[in-house]
C-alpha positions as CSV (number, residue, x, y, z in Angstrom):
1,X,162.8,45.5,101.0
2,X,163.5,49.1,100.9
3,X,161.3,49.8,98.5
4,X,158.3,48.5,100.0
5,X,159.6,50.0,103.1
6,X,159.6,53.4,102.1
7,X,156.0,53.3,100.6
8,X,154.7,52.1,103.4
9,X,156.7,55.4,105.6
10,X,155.3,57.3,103.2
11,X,151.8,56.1,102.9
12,X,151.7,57.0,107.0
13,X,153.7,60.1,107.3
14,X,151.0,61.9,104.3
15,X,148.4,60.6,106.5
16,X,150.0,62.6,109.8
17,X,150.4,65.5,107.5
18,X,147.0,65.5,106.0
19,X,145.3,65.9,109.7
20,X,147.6,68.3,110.4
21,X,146.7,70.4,107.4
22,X,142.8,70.1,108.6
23,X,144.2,72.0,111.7
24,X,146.2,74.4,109.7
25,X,143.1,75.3,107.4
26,X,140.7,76.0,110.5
27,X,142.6,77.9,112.6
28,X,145.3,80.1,109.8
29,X,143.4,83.1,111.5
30,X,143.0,81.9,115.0
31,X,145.5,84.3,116.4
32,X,147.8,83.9,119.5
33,X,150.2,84.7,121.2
34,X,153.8,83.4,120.1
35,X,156.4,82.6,122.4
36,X,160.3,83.2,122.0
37,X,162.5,82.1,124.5
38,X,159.6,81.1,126.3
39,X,158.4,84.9,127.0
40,X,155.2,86.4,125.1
41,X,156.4,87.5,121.6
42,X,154.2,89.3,118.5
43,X,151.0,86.9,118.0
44,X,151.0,84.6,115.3
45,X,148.3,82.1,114.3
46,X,147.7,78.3,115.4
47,X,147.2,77.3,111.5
48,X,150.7,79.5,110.7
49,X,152.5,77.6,113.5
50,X,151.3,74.3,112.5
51,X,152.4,74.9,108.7
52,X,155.8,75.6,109.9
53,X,155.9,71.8,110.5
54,X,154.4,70.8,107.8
55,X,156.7,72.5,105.1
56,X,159.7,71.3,106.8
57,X,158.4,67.7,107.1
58,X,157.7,68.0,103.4
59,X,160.8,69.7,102.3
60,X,163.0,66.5,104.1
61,X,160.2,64.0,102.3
62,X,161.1,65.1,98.6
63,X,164.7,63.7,99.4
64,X,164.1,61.0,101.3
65,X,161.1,59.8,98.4
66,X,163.5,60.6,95.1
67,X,166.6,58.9,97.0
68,X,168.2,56.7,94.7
69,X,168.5,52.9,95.6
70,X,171.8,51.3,94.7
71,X,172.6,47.7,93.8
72,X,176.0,45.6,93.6
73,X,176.3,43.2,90.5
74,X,180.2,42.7,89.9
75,X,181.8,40.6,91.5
76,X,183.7,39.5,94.3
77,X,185.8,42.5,94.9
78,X,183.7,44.6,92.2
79,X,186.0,43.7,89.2
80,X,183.6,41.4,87.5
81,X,186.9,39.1,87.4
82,X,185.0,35.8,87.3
83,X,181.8,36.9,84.9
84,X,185.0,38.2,82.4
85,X,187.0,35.2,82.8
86,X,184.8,32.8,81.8
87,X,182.7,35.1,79.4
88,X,184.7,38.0,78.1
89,X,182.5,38.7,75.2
90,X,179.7,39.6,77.4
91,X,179.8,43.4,78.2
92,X,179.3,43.0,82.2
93,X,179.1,46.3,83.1
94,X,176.1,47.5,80.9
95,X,174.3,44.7,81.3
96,X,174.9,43.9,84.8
97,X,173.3,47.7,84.6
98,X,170.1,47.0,82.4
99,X,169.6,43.8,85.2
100,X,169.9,45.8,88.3
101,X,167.7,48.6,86.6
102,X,164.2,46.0,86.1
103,X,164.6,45.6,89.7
104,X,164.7,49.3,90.8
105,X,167.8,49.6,91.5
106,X,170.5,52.0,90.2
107,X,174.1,50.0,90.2
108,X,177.0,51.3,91.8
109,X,179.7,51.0,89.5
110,X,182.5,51.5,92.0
111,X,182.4,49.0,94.9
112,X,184.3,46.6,96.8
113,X,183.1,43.2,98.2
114,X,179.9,44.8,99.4
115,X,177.8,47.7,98.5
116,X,179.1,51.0,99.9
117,X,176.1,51.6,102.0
118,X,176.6,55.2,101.5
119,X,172.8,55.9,100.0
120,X,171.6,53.8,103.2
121,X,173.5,56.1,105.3
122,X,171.7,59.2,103.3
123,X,168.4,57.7,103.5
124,X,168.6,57.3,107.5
125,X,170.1,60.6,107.7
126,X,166.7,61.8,105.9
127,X,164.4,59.7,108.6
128,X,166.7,61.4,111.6
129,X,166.0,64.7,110.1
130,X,162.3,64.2,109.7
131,X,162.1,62.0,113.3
132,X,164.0,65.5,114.7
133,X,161.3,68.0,113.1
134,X,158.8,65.8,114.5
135,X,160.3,65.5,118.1
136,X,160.1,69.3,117.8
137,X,156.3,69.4,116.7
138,X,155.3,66.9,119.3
139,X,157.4,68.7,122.5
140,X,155.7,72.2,121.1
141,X,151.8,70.4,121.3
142,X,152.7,69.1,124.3
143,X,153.4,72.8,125.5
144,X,150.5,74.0,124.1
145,X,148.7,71.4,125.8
146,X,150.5,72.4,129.2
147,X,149.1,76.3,128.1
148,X,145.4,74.8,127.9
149,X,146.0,76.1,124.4
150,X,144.9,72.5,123.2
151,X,142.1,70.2,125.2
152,X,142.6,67.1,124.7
153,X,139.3,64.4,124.5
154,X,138.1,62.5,126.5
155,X,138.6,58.7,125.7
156,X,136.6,56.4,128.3
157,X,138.7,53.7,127.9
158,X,141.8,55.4,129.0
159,X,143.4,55.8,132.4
160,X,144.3,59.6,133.3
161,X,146.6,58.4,136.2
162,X,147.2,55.5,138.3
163,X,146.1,57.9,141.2
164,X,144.9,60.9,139.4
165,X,142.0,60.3,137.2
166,X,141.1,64.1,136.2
167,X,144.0,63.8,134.0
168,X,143.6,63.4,130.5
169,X,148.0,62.9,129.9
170,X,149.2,63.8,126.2
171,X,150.6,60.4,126.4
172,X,150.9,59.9,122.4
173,X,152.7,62.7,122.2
174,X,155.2,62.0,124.8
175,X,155.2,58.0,123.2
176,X,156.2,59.1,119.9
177,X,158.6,61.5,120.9
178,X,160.6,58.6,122.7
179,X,160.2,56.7,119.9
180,X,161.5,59.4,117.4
181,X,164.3,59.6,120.0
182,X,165.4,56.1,119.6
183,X,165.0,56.7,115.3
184,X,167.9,59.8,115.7
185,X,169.8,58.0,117.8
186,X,170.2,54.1,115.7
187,X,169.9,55.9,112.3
188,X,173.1,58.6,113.0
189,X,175.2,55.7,115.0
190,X,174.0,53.0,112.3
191,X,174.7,55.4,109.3
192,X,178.1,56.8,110.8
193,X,178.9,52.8,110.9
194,X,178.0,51.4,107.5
195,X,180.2,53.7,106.1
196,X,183.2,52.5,106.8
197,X,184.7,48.5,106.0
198,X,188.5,47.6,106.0
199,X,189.8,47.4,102.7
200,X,187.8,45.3,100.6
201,X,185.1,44.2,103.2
202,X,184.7,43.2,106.8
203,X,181.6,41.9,108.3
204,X,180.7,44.8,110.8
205,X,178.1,45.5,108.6
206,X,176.5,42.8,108.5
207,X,175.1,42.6,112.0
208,X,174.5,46.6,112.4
209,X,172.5,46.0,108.7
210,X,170.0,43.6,110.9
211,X,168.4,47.2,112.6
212,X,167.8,48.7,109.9
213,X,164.0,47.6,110.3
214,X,164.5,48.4,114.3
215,X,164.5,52.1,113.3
216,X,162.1,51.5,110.5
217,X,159.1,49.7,113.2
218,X,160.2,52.8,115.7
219,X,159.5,55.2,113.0
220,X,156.2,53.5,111.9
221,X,155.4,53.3,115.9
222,X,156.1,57.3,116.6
223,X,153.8,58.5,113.1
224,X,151.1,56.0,114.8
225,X,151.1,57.8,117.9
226,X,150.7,61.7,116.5
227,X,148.5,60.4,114.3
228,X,146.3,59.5,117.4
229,X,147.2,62.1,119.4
230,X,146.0,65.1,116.3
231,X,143.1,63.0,116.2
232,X,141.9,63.5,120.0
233,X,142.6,67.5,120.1
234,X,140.5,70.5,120.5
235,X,142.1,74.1,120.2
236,X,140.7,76.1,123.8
237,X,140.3,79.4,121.7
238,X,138.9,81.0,125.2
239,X,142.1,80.3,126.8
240,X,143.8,81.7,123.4
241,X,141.8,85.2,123.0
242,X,141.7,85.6,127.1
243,X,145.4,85.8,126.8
244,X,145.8,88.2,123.8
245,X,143.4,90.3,125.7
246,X,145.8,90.4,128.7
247,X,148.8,90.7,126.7
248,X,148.5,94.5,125.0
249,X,152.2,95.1,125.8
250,X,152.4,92.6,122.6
251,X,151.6,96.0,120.7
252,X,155.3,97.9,122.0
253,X,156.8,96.5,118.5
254,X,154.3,97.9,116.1
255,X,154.7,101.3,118.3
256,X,158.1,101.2,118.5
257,X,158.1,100.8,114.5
258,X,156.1,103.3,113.9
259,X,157.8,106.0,116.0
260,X,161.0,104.9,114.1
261,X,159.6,104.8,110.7
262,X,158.1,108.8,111.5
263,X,161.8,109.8,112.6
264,X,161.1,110.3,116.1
265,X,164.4,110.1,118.2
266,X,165.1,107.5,120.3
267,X,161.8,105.4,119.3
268,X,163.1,102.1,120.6
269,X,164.3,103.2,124.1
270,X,160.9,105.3,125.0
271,X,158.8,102.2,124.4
272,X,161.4,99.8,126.1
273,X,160.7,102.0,129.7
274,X,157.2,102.0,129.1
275,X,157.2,98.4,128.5
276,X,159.6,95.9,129.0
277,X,158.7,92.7,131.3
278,X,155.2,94.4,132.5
279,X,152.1,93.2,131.6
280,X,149.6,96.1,130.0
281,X,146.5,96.6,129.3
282,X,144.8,98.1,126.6
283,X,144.4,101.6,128.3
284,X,147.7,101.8,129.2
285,X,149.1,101.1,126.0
286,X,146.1,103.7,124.7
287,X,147.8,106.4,126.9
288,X,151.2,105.3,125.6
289,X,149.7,105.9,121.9
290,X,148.3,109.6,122.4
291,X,151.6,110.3,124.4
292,X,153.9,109.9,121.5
293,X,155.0,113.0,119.2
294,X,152.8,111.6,116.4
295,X,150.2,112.7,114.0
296,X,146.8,112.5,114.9
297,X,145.9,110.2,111.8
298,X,149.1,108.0,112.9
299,X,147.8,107.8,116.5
300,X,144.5,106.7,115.7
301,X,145.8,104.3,113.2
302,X,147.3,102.4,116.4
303,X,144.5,103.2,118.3
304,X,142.3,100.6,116.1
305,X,145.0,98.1,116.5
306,X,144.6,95.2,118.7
307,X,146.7,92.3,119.8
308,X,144.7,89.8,118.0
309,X,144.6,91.8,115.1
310,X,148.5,92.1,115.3
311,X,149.1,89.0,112.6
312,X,150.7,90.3,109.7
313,X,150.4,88.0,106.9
314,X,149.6,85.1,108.9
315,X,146.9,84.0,107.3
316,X,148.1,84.4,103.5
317,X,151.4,82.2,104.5
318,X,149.3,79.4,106.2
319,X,147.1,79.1,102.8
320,X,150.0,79.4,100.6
321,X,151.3,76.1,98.6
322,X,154.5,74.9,98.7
């Protein structure tokens, strides 16, 4: 069952992953503004952002795709004690083994009654940690969304509210981060569980083994939903460049760097009071430019520099395999 189980996962979460990649291509140099601790850091780019997810989902997909699947083939209290009793000239163990192995399974050779259930406790840890990246990339659209960063389409044959109907409501985003909530939650308090049996079995298992496909449907329900929701988006890059133009204090760390990297004393500090929690606009940050004890050729090197050109290597790290 698990087999067929994971293909199917799999099959859907490539498919999320692959729209998401469409986004991360177009936009790797759509700058923006970043946000750290909620306040206006050093822009970044939407595709950058979006890749962030994607290499993590991927990274936690290698494990969960390669983890091995164990089977149990000896015995009442894993001794083989009634295959060797009535056939001891039959080498159980190996082929027991070469049995287990035409099925896909790899046998654990040191069991109890049952199965230890510790690589079913490993494979639900790796659907918590991918549900838990993905509860992250859904509640960071949804704030994007809330930014008017993202426009969402419209779909005639939804309701924006009961009372509101200008509302277009990320509502898949919001679905499949309750569902991804309910996958974290069963697969840590079912994985802590099958872990543990008295002695040489007890039947707690048994009945917490019967939601395994519980967190399986949630899981396949949650990938649904983003899948949906990435396919209903539009990035507002008006709303994104209007901001970048109204953010030039965004430029203080280049500035700062700058100043530190020429030796001039107390770099950080001078830039902090010229900056810190206002909002600038390219003038004034102009002024703080031909203010500092730089070279000429330094100054106008800043001079040129704008917030949306303020990406470093962006671009290069969205495009990049991994």
């Amino acid at each position: 069952m698990f087999i067929e189980t994971r293909k199917i996962l799999l099959k859907k979460i490539n498919e999320l992953i692959k729209i998401i990649n469409k986004y991360e291509k177009k936009y790797s140099n759509t700058a923006m503004i970043s946000r750290t601790h909620g306040q206006k850091a050093s822009p970044t780019t939407f595709g950058k952002e979006l890749k962030v997810f994607t290499s993590r989902v991927k990274k936690q997909l290698r494990f969960f795709e390669t983890r091995e699947i164990y089977g149990k083939m000896n015995g009442a209290v894993g001794n083989y004690n009634a295959h060797y009793f009535v056939l001891p000239q039959v080498k159980w163990d190996i082929e027991t083994k070469k049995f287990l192995n035409t099925l896909g399974l790899k046998q654990n050779e040191n069991t109890t009654q049952i199965e230890n259930h510790d690589w079913i406790a490993e494979s639900l840890n790796d659907i918590s940690l991918i549900s838990n990246i993905l509860i992250d990339f859904a509640r960071d659209i949804w704030m994007y969304i809330m930014l008017d960063y993202i426009k969402q389409k419209k779909i005639k044959s939804e309701v924006g509210s009961s009372t509101m109907p200008h509302k277009i409501n990320p509502i898949n985003f919001e679905n499949a981060e309750g569902n991804l909530e309910i996958v974290t939650s069963l697969s840590q308090a079912i994985g802590k569980k099958l872990q543990i049996s008295r002695f040489q079995r007890d039947l707690t298992d048994s009945t917490v083994l019967r939601n395994l496909g519980v967190i399986y449907s949630h899981f396949y329900i949650s990938i649904t939903s983003l899948i949906k929701g990435m396919n209903k988006i539009d990035i507002n890059i008006q709303k994104i460049n209007n901001d970048l133009d109204e953010s030039w204090e965004l430029l203080a760390e280049p500035i700062q760097t700058v100043m530190r990297f020429h030796n001039i004393e107390n770099s950080y500090d001078i830039i902090k009071n010229s900056t810190r929690g206002k909002s600038l606009n390219k003038q004034t940050i102009h002024s703080i430019i031909k203010s500092c004890d730089l070279d000429d050729n330094i100054k106008e090197y800043l001079l040129k520099l704008s917030p949306k050109d303020y990406i470093g290597l962006a671009q290069k790290l969205t495009k990049k395999k991994n």
